[in-house]
C-alpha positions as CSV (number, residue, x, y, z in Angstrom):
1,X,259.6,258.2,144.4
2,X,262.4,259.8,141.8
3,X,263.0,257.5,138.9
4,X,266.3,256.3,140.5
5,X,264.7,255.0,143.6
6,X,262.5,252.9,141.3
7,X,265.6,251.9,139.1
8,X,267.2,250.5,142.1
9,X,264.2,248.5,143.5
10,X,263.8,247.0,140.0
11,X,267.7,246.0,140.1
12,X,267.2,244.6,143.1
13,X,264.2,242.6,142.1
14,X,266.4,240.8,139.3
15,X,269.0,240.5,141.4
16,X,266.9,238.5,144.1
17,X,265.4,236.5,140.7
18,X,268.9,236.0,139.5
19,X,270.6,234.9,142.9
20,X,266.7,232.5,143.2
21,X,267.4,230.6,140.2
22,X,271.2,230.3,140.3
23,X,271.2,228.4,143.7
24,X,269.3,225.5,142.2
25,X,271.8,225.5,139.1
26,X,274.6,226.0,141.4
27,X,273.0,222.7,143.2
28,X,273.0,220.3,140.3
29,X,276.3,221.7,139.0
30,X,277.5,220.9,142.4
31,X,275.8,217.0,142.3
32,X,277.0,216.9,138.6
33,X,280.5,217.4,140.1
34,X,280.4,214.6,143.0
35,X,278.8,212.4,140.3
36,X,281.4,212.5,138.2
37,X,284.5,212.4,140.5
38,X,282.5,209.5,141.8
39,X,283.0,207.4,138.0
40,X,286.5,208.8,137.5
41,X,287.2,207.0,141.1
42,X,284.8,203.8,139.5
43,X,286.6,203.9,136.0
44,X,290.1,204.4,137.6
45,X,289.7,201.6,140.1
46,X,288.1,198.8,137.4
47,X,290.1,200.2,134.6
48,X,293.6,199.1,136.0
49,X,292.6,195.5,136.5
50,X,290.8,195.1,133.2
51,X,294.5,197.0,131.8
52,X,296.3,194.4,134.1
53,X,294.1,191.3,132.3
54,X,294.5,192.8,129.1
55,X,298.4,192.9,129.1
56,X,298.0,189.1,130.1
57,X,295.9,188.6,127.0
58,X,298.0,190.6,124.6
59,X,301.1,188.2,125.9
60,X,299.1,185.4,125.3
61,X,298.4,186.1,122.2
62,X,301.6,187.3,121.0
63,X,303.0,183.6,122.1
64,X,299.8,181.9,120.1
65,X,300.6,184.4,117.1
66,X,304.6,183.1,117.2
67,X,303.6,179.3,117.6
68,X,301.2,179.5,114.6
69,X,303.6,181.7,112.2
70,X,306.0,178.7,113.1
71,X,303.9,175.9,111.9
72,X,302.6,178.4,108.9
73,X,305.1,176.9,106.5
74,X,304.5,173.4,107.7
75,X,301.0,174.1,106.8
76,X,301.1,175.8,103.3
77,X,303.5,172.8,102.3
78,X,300.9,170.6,103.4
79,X,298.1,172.2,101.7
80,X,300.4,171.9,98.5
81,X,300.7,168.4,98.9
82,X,297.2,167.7,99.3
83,X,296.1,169.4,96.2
84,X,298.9,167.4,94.2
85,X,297.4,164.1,95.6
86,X,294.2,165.0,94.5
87,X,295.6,166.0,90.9
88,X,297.1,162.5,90.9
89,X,293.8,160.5,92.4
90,X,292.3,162.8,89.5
91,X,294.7,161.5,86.8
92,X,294.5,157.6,88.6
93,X,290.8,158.1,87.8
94,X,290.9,159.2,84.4
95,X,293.3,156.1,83.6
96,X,291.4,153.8,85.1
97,X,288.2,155.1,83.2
98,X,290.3,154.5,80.3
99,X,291.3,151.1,81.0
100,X,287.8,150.3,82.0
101,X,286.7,151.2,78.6
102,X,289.6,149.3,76.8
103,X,288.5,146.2,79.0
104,X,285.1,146.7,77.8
105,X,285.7,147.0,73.8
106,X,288.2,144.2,74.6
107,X,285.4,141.9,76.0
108,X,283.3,142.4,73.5
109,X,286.0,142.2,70.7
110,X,287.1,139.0,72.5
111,X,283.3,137.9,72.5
112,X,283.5,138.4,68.6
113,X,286.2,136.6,68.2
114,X,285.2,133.7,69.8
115,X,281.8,133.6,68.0
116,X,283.4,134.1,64.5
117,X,285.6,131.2,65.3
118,X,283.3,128.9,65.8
119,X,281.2,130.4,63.1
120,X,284.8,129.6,61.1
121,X,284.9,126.3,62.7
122,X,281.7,124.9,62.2
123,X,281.5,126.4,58.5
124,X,284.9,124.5,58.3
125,X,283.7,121.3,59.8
126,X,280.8,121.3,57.6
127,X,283.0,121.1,54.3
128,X,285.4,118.7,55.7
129,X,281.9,116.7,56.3
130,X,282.6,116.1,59.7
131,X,279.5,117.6,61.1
């Protein structure tokens, strides 16, 4: 055999090994290709609904988002108002700690009083000569 005739069996030879393992990678190429037309089809046909609902949702939510910013300045004056009443149940508090304490030192002032004027009286009686 001349060394062409063996060149051309051994081109031969990788062709047949070429054309063997392309026809399984043609195969799965092929399955690859019906798989994935198969979850554009899937995607396309649940992904319109789901766009459908979410367009409902959006509007929704838009409407919720205008009815709150309406009432948001009804709110923040409320908030304001609530933190002024505590500052005055604060300062009501504080005064009637105050008083409390007045009360207290006026009681037992009062109590002094009393006792020193019967001290006053008695010491008073005693000289008159009454007691």
């Amino acid at each position: 055999m001349t060394p062409a005739a063996i060149a051309l069996i051994v081109i031969a030879a990788a062709l047949c090994i070429l054309v063997l393992t392309l026809i399984p990678t043609f195969l799965t190429i092929k399955r690859t290709a019906a798989s994935v037309g198969e979850l554009a089809e899937m995607v396309r046909s649940e992904l319109k609904p789901t766009l459908h609902e979410l367009t409902g949702v959006l509007a929704e939510l838009k409407t919720v988002g205008s009815g709150v910013a309406e009432y948001n300045d009804d709110v923040r004056r409320f908030m304001s108002e609530l933190g002024q009443a505590g500052t005055n149940l604060h300062t009501i508090n504080r005064t009637v700690g105050v008083v409390t304490n007045v009360l207290n030192t006026t009681s037992v002032w009062a109590t002094g009083a009393k006792t020193a004027g019967k001290y006053v009286f008695e010491r008073y009686l005693k000289k008159q000569g009454g007691m």
